[in-house]
BABA-762005 format. One record per residue: x, y, z of N, C-alpha, C in turn. Coordinates in nm, 2 decimals, always signed. Layout:
REM residues N
+--------+--------+--------+--------+--------+--------+--------+--------+--------+
:   n.px :   n.py :   n.pz :  ca.px :  ca.py :  ca.pz :   c.px :   c.py :   c.pz :
+--------+--------+--------+--------+--------+--------+--------+--------+--------+
:      X :      Y :      Z :      X :      Y :      Z :      X :      Y :      Z :
...
+--------+--------+--------+--------+--------+--------+--------+--------+--------+
//
This chain:
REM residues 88
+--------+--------+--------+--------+--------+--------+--------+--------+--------+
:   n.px :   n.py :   n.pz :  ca.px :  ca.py :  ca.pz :   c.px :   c.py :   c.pz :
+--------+--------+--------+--------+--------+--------+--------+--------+--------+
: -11.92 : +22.74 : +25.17 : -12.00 : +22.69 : +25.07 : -12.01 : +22.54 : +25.08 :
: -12.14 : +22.44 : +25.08 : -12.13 : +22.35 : +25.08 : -12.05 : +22.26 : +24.95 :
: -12.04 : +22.14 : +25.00 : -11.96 : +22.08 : +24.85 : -12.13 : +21.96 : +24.79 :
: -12.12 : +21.95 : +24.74 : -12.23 : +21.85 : +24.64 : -12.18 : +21.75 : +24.58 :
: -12.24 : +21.63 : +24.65 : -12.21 : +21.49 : +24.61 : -12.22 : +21.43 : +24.51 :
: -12.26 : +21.44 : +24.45 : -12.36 : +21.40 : +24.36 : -12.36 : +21.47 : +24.21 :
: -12.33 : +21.33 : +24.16 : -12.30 : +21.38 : +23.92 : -12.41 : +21.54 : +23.94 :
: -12.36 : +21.65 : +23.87 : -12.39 : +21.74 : +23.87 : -12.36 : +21.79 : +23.71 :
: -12.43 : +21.88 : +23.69 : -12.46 : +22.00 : +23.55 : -12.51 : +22.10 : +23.61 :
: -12.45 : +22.19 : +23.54 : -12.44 : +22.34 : +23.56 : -12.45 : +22.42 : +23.43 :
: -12.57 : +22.53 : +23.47 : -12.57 : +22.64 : +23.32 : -12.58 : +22.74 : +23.36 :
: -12.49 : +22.81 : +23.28 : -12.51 : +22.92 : +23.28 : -12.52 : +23.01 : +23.18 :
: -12.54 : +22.96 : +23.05 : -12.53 : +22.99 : +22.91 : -12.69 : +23.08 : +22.90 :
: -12.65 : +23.18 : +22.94 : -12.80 : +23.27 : +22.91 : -12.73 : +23.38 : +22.82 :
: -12.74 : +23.32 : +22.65 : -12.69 : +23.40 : +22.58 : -12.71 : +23.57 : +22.61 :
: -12.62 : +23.64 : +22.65 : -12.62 : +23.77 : +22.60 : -12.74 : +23.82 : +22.75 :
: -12.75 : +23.73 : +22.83 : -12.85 : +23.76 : +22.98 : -12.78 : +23.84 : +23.07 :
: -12.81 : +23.88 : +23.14 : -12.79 : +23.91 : +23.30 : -12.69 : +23.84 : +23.35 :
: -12.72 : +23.75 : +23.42 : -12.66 : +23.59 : +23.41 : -12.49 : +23.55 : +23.42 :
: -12.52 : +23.51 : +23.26 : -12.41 : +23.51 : +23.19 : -12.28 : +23.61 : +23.24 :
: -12.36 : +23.71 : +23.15 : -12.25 : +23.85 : +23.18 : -12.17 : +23.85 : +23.33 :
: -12.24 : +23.80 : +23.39 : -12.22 : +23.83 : +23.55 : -12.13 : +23.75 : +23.64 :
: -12.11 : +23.60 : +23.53 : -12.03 : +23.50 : +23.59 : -11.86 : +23.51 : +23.58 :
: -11.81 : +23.51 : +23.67 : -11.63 : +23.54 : +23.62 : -11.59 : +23.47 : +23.67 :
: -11.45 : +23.42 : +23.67 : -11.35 : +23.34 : +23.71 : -11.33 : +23.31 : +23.84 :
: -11.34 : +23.43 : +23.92 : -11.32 : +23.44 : +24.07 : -11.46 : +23.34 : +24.13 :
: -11.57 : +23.33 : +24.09 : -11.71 : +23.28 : +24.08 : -11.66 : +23.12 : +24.03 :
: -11.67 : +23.14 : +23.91 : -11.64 : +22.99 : +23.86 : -11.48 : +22.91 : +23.98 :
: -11.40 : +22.94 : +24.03 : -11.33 : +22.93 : +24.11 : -11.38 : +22.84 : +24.25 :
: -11.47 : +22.94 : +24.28 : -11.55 : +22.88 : +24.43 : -11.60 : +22.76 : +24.38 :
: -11.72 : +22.78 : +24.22 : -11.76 : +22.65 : +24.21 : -11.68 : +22.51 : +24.18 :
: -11.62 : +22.50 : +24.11 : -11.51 : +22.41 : +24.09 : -11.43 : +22.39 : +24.21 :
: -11.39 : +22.42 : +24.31 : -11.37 : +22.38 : +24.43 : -11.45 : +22.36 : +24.51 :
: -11.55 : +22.30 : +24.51 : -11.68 : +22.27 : +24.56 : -11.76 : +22.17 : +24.48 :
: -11.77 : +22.18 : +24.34 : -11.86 : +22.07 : +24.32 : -11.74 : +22.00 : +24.21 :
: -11.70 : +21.89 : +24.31 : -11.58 : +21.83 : +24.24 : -11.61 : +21.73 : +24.11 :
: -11.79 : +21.71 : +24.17 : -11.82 : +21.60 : +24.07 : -11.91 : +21.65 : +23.90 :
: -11.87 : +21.74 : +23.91 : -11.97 : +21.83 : +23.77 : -11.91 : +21.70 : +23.67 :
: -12.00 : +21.73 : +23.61 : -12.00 : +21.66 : +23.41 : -12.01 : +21.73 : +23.33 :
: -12.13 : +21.76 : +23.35 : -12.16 : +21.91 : +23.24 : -12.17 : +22.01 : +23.27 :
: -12.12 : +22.11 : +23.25 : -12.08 : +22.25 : +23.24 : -12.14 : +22.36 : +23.14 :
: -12.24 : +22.45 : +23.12 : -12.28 : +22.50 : +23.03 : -12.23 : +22.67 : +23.05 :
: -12.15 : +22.72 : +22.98 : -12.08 : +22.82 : +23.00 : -12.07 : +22.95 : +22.89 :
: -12.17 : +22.93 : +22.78 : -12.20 : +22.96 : +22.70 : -12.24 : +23.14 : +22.69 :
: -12.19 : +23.21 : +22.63 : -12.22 : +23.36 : +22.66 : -12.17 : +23.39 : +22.73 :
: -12.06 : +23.34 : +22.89 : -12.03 : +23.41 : +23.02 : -11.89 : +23.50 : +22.94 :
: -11.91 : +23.61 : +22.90 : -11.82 : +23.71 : +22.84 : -11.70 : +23.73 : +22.92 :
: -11.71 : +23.71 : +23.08 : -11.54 : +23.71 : +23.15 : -11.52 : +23.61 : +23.19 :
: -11.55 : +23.49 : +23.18 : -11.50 : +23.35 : +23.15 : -11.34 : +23.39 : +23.08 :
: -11.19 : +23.35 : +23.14 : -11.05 : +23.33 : +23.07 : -11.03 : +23.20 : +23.11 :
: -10.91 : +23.20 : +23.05 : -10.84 : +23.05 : +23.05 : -10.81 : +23.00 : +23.17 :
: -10.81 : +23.14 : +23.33 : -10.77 : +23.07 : +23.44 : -10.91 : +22.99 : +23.48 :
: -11.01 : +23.01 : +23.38 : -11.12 : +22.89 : +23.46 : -11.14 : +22.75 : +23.42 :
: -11.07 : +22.74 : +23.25 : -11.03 : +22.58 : +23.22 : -10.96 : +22.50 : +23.31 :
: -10.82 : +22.60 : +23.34 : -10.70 : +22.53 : +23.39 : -10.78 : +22.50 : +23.59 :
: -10.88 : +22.60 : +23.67 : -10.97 : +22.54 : +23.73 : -11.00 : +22.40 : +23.74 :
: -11.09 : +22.39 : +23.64 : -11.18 : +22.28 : +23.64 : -11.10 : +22.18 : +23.56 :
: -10.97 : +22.16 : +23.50 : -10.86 : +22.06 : +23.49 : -10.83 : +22.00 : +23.65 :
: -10.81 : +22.10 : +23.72 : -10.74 : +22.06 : +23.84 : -10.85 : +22.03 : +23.94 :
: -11.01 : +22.07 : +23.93 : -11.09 : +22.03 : +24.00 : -11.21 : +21.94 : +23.98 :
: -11.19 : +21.93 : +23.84 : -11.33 : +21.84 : +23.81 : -11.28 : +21.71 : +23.68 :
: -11.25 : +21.64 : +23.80 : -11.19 : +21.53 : +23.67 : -11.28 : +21.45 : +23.62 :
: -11.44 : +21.48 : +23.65 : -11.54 : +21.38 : +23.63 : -11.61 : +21.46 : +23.49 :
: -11.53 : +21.57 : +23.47 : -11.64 : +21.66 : +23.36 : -11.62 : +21.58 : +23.22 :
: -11.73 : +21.61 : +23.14 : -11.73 : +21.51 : +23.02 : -11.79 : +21.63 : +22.89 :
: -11.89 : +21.69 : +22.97 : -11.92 : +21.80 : +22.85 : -11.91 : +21.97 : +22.89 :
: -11.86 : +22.01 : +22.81 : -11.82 : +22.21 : +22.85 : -11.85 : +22.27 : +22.69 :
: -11.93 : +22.36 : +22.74 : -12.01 : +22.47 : +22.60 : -11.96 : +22.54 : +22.67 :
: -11.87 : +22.64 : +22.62 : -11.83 : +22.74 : +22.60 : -11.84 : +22.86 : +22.47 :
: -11.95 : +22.82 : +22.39 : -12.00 : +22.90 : +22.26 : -11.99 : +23.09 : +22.33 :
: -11.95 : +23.14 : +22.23 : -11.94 : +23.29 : +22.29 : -11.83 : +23.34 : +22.43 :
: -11.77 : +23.24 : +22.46 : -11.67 : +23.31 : +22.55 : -11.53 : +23.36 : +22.50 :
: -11.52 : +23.46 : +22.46 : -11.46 : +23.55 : +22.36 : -11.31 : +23.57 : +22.42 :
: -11.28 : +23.53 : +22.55 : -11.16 : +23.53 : +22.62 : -11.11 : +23.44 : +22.65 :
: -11.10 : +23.32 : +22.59 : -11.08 : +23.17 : +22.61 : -10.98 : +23.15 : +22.45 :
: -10.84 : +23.11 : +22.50 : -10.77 : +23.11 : +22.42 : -10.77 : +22.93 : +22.39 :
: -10.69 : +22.91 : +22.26 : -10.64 : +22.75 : +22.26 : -10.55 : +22.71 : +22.38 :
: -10.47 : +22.75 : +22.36 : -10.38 : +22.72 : +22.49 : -10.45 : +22.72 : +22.64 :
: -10.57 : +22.78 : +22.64 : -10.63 : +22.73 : +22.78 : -10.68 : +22.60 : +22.80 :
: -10.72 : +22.56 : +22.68 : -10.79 : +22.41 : +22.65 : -10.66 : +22.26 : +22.73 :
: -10.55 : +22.37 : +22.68 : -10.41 : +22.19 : +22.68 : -10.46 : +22.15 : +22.82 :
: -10.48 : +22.22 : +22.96 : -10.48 : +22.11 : +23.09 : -10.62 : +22.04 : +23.12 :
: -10.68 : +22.10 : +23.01 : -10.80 : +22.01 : +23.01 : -10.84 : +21.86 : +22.93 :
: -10.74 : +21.90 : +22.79 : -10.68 : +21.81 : +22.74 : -10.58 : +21.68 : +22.80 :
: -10.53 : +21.71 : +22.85 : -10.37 : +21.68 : +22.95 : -10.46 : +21.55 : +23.04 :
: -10.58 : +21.65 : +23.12 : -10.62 : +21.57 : +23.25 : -10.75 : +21.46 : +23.18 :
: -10.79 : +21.49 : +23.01 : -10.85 : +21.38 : +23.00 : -10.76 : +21.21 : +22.97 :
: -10.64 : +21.25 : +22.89 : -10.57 : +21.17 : +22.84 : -10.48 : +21.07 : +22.93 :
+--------+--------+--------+--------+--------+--------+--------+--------+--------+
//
């Protein structure tokens, strides 16, 4: 997979879409090791979105500034702390 230079945003928030539904961890994985420089992140509705894709993009995307995660139903508080951790 190529990597991408360049301030990036990403969506995937197709409430309740095709899409959405379709994106997992293992997926969000490749991306975050690859586009190191995301900011925005739209993740909205991806229903198998877990906490191993926060702790991800803590460890791969130190440039991110905005993440919608509205409707990801498998995202605990405690997945949020190394996201927390890596802005502070």
């Amino acid at each position: 997979m190529p990597r991408f230079p360049g301030k990036e945003g990403l969506s995937f928030n197709f409430q309740g879409g095709y899409v959405a539904q379709n994106i997992t961890d293992e997926g969000m994985k490749h991306i975050t090791q690859n586009c190191h420089n995301l900011e925005r992140l739209a993740l909205s509705g991806c229903s198998s979105i877990r906490d191993i894709t926060l702790k991800e993009l803590s460890q791969n995307c130190p440039d991110l500034k905005t993440l919608e995660v509205a409707s990801c139903v498998h995202l605990s508080d405690s997945g949020f702390i190394p996201l927390a951790k890596v802005r502070n």
